[in-house]
C-alpha positions, 0 to 999 in steps of 0.5 A: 500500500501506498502510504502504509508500506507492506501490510498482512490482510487479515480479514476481506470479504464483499463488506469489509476488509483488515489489514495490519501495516508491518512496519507500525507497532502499538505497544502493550504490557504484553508486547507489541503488535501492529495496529489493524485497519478495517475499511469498510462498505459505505452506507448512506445515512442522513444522521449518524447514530453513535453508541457510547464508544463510538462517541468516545473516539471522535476527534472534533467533538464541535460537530458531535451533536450537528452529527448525532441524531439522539 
C-alpha cells in the first residue's frame, strides 16, 4: 500500500476488509503488535447514530451533536 508500506490482510470479504501495516507497532504490557485497519462498505445515512464508544473516539467533538441524531 501506498502510504502504509507492506501490510498482512487479515480479514476481506464483499463488506469489509483488515489489514495490519508491518512496519507500525502499538505497544502493550504484553508486547507489541501492529495496529489493524478495517475499511469498510459505505452506507448512506442522513444522521449518524453513535453508541457510547463510538462517541468516545471522535476527534472534533464541535460537530458531535450537528452529527448525532439522539
Amino acid at each position: 500500500m501506498k502510504h502504509l508500506g507492506e501490510v498482512d490482510c487479515f480479514s476481506h470479504d464483499n463488506k469489509a476488509a483488515g489489514f495490519a501495516p508491518k512496519k507500525y507497532k502499538v505497544e502493550f504490557k504484553e508486547g507489541s503488535m501492529p495496529p489493524e485497519l478495517m475499511v469498510m462498505d459505505c452506507i448512506k445515512a442522513d444522521k449518524l447514530k453513535l453508541d457510547d464508544i463510538a462517541t468516545s473516539q471522535m476527534w472534533d467533538f464541535s460537530i458531535l451533536k450537528e452529527l448525532m441524531i439522539c
